[in-house]
N, C-alpha and C positions, 0 to 999 in steps of 0.2 A: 630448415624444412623448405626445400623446393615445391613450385609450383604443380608440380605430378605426382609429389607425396603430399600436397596437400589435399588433390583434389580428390585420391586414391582414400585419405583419411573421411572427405566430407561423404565420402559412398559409404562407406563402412558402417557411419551412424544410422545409415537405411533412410534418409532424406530423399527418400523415392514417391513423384505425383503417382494417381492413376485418375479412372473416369467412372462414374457413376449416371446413370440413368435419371431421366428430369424425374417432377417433383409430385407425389399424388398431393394435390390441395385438398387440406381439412377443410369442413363446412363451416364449422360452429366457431365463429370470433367471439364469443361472449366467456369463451373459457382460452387461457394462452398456456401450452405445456411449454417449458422452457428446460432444457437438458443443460447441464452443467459438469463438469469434468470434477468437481468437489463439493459439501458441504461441509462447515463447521460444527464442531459440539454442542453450540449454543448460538444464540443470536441478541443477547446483553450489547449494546451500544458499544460499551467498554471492554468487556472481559474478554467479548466474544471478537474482538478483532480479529480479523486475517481477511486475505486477497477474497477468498470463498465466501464470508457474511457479509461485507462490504457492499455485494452487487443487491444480497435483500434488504439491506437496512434504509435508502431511503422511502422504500415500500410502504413499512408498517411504522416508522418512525417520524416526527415532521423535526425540523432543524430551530432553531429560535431563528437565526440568519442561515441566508441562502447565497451561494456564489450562482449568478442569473449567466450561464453558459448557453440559455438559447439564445439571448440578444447582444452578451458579449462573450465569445467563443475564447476571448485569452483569459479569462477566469476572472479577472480582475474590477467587477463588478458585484456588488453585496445585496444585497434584497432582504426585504423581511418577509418572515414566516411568519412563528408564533409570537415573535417578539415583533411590535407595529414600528418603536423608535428605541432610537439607545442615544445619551449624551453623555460625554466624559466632564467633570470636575474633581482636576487634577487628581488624586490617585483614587477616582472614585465613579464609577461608571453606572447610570441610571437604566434600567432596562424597562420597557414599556411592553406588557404585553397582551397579546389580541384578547378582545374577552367571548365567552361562551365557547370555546374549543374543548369538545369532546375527547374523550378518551374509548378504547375500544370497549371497556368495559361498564361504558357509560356516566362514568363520573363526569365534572365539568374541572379542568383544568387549571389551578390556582398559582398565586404566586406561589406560596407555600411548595408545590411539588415544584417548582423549577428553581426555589432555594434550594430543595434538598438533590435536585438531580447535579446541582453546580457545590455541592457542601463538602467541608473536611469529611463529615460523619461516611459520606460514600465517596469522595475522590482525592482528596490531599490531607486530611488529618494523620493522628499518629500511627493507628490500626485502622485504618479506609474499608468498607466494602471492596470496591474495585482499587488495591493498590497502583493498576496502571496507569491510574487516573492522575497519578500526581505529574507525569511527562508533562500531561496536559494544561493542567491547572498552575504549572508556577508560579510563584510569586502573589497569589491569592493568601488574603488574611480574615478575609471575610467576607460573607455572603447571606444577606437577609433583606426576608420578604417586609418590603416597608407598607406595602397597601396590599386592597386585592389584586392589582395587576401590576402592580410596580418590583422590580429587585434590584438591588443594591450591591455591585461585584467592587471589593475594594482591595486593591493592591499593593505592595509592600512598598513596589516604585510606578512611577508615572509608568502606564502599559497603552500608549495609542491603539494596540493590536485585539483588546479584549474583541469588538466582534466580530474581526476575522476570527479568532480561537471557537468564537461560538457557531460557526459556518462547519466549523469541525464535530468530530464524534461527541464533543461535552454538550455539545449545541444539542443533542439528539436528547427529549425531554421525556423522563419517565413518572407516574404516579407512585409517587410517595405512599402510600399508604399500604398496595398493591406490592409493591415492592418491596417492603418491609414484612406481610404478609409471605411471600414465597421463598427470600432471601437470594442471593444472587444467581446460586445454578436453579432453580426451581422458577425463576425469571423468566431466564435464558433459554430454556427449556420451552416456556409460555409465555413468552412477553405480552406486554399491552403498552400500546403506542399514541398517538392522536395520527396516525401517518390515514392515506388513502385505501389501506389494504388493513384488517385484521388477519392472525394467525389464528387458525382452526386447527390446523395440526403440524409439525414439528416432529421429523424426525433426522437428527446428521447423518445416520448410516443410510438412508432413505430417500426420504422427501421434507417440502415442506410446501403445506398448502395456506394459501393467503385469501380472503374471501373480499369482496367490496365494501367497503366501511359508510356505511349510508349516510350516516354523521357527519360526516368531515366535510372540516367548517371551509374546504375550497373548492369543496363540489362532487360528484360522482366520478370515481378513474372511470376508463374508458371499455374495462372488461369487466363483469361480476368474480373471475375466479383465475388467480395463476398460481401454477404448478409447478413448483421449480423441484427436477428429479435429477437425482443423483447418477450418472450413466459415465463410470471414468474412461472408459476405453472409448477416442476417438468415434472408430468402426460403428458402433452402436449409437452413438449421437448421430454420427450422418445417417445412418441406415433408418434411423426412427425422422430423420425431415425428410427424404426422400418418399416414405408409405405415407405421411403424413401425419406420425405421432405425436411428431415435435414440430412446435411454430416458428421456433425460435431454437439453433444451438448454441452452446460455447465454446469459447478455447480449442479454434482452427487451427492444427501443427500447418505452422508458415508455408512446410514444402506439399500439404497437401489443398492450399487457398484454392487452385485452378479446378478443384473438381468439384466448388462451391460456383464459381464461376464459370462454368459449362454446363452447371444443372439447371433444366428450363425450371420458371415457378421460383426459384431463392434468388437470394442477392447475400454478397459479400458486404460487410462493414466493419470496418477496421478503424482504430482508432489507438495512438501514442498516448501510454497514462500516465498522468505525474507518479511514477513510481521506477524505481532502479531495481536492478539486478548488481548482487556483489556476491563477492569471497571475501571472507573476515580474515584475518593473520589473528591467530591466538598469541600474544605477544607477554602472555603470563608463562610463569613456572610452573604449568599445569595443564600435559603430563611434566614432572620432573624433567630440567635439562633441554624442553622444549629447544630445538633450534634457531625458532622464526623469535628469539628473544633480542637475534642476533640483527640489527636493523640495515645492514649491507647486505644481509641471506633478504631479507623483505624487500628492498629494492631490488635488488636482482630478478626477485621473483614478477617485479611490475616491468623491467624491462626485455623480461625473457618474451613476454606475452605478443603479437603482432594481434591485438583485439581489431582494430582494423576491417584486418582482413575476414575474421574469425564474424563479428556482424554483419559485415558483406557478404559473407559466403550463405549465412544461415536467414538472411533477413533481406536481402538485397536493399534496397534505399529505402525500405521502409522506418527503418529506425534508426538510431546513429549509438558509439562509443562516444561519452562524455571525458574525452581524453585528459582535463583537469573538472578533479573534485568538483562539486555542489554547483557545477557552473553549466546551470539549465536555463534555457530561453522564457521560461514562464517567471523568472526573476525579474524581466525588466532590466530598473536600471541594475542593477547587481549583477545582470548578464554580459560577459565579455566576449565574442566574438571569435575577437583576434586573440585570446589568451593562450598559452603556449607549456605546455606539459613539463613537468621538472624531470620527470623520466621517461620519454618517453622509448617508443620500444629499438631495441639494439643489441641484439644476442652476442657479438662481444664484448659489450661494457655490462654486460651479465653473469657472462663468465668472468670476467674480474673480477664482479663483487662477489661471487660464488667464492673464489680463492682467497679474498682479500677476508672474507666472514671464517673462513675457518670450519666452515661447512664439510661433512666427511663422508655423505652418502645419505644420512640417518632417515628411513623412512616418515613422510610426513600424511598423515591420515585426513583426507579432506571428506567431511562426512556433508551427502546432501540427498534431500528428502526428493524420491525418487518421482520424476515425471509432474513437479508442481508449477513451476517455471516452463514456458514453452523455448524449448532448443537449451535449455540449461545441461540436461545433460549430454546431448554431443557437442556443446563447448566444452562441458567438462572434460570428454575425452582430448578431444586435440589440445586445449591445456595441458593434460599431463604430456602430451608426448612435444609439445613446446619446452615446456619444464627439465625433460630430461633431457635435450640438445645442449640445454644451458647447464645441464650437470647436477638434477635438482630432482628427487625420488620420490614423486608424489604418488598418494594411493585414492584414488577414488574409489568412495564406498558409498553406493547409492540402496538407502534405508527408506523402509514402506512409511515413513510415518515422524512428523516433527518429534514425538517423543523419543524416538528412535537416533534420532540425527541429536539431539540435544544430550544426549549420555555422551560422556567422558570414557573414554580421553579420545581428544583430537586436537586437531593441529589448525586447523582449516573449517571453516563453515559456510553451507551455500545460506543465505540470505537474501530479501529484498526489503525496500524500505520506500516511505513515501515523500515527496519532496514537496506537499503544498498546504501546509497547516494553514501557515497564515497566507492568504493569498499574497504574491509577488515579493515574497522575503524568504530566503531561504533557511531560515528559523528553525524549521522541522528534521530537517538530513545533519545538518553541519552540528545544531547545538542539541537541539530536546533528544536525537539518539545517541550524543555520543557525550552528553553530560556526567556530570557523576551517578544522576539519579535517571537518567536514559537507561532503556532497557539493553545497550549493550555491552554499558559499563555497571549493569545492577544486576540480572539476573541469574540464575543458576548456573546458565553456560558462558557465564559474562567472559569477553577475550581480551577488557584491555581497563586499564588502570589510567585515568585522563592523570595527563600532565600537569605541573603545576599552573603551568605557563599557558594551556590551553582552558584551565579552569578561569585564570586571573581575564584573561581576553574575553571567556564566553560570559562571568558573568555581566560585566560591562557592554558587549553586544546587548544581549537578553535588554538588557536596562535602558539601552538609549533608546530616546526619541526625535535625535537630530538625522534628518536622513542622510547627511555627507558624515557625519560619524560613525550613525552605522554601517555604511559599506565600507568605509576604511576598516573600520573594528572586524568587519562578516570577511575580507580581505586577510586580514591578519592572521585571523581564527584559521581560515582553511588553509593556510600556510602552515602553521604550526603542526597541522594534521597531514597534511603533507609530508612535512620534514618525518612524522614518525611512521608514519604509513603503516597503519594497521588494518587497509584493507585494498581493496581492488574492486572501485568500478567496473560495471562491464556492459551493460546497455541501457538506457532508458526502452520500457516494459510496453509490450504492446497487447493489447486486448482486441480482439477481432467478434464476429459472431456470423452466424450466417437466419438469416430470417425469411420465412416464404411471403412472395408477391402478397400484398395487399395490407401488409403491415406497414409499418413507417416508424421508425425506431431512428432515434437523435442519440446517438452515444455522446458520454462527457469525458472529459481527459481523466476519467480514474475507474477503478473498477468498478463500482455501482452501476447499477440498471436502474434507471429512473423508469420506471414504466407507467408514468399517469402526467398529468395536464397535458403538456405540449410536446410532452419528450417522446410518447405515444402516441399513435392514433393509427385507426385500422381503416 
């Protein structure tokens, strides 16, 4: 693809600015509407994951440990919440936690419910509440409240990492009792939290309204009431900050930033989240005879790609192609710089492996959930017509809805995943997703069967706590993932917002909206 059929392709996606009229400013800061391009089915810590509940969960939830991103911006700083101290003895980790912390529904907050929100009974035993929960929980054998504020996290092997894992969604502490009273969608549906904001109402197709939680034991957030409303179409989020509906929008299409940026009254905020964008290679016999089983047709297909150019074109220096696997700068030492791609792109050692696989035409069905990822589908497009330079008959099918995209048969799945479980180890992308019991080698629409060889490495990763071992072992591992290449990087994720004058909003490297202590102020 030349230069003038590329540029002819990036017109075609309609990646067209325009302008918009400055901003009427709202009166009343004491309430914040915040417009969002999605809501989730529920908003359970666990169940209810995705990009979409993410931004409300550290709202109405508090975390046991916190990563402190206002005073250290590379993540890699821990703080306590509900939890005041933590000390490890050897496979056995002591947890301390604040006392008199409320819950929305008034209870007072025990050890007891932050055994059962970290317990087999709800996240790693044999039939769990939240099955997802075991990703999170590995290598847990036990978990019990030894006083009123004391709990006891014991593990199978030495885990230096328990409370970075508790900084993460396990950390998010629910009322046991409460909980067990609604059962997991009836939750989700009405959670109850110790966070800064209680839920008053809850709806996915809708809204969800969040109210000030007077209790909360770190003080008053900074508004009585926010509004997060459901409004998918672009057009109508801008149009609602412009009158002044909205205080706050989300999820800016890139090529339309500049008319956020000419509008008197709002300000752009943009911010790279630990989280990727991928295409999965279904590398089972399922549909029957699958072709990408063929691993020269799956190379091929990473060298057809000029991603490069394709982030450049849709994103200009805002975000970058992570051209070798798991190999993101919030690693630290684990981050390589200078590391150098095993494939990288060259359309004719693609047409080689095209011919050398044995590949005959066979259509390949890449199913992706339409308009969820910003620029995901006009990369999709120029993908395909990348693909078939290289001799390669992909079909892009863009479906209203994850349920939609997760039915059978395909070939291809659009994806994204997040890369910072444990702060500054890449633990979460390389091993908890692509595990045996990760959800993309466990689920329904599972695309790939781990290796021997990548099981025998990850669990020995997982288990060490030598740090020159484990980056040789985290090393190894993404090699071997490598070698079978069952999927296709393609940007590290960008979350933008536009917000009107007299707000002050501190975006953090991941999709959540922190909107109370410091992270807000009006």
């Amino acid at each position: 693809m030349n230069r003038r059929e590329f540029g002819k392709l990036m017109m075609s996606t309609g990646l067209m600015a325009g302008m918009m009229p400055g901003l009427v400013l709202a009166a009343d800061t004491k309430e914040l509407n915040v417009a969002v391009e999605a809501l989730w089915q529920n908003i359970a810590p666990i169940n209810g994951i995705s990009n979409a509940s993410i931004r409300i969960f550290p709202n109405i939830y508090d975390r046991l440990v916190e990563i402190d991103y206002l005073n250290d911006p590379s993540g890699q700083t821990l703080i306590s919440r509900l939890a005041t101290g933590w000390e490890r003895n050897g496979k056995v980790w002591t947890i301390t936690l604040r006392d008199g912390v409320k819950f929305h529904n008034g209870e007072t907050m025990t050890a007891e419910d932050v055994a059962f929100t970290l317990s087999a009974e709800r996240l790693w035993g044999e039939e769990p509440y939240e099955p997802r929960g075991r990703t999170y929980t590995a290598g847990f054998v036990r978990v019990e409240a030894t006083g009123p504020l004391t709990v006891e996290i014991e593990t199978a092997d030495e885990d230096i990492n328990i409370p970075g894992k508790l900084s993460g969604f396990i950390g998010y502490v629910v009322p046991k009792a409460y909980y067990l009273e609604k059962g997991v969608d009836g939750f989700g549906q009405a959670p109850v939290g110790t966070g800064p904001y209680q839920v008053t109402r809850y709806r996915g197709n809708e809204a969800a309204r969040l109210e000030a939680f007077a209790d909360h034991w770190d003080g008053a957030p900074p508004v009585e009431r926010l509004n997060f409303l459901l409004v998918p179409e672009y057009a109508g989020r801008l149009a609602g900050l412009a009158t002044g509906e909205f205080d706050i929008i989300a999820s800016i299409p890139i090529d339309q930033e500049n008319q956020i940026e000419t509008m008197e009254g709002a300000n752009l905020i943009r911010k790279q989240v630990n989280n990727y964008t991928a295409v999965l290679f279904n590398t089972r016999n399922d549909p029957e005879g699958n072709p990408l089983q063929n691993q020269d047709l799956r190379y091929a297909m990473i060298q057809a790609i000029d991603m490069d150019a394709i982030v450049q074109a849709l994103f200009g220096g805002n975000t970058f192609f992570p051209s070798v696997p798991f190999n993101f700068p919030e690693y630290g030492k684990f981050y390589d710089a200078a590391a150098k791609p095993r494939l990288p792109y060259d359309l004719e050692a693609a047409r080689a492996l095209v011919a050398k696989s044995g590949y005959k035409g066979e259509k390949l069905i890449w199913h992706i959930t339409r308009g969820f990822w910003t620029n995901y589908d006009a990369a999709a497009e120029i993908m395909v017509e990348m693909w078939r330079e290289a001799g390669i008959n992909v079909e892009a099918q863009f479906l209203d809805n994850f349920q939609l995209a997760y039915e059978r048969p395909f070939h291809m799945l659009a994806v994204s995943g997040g890369t910072s479980f444990i702060p500054g180890d890449p633990y979460q992308p390389l091993w908890l997703d692509w595990s045996p019991t990760g959800v993309i080698s466990s689920a329904s629409w599972k695309t790939w069967d781990p290796t021997e060889r990548f099981v025998e490495i990850g669990a020995a990763y997982a288990k060490s706590t030598d740090p020159d071992e484990r980056k040789a072992l985290f090393l190894e591992l993404s090699d071997e993932w490598q070698r079978v290449t069952p999927g296709q990087y393609m940007w590290k994720s960008l979350a933008n917002w536009a917000v009107r004058d007299g707000i002050s909003f501190v975006p953090v490297p991941e999709f959540e909206m922190r909107l109370h202590g410091g992270y807000l102020t009006l």
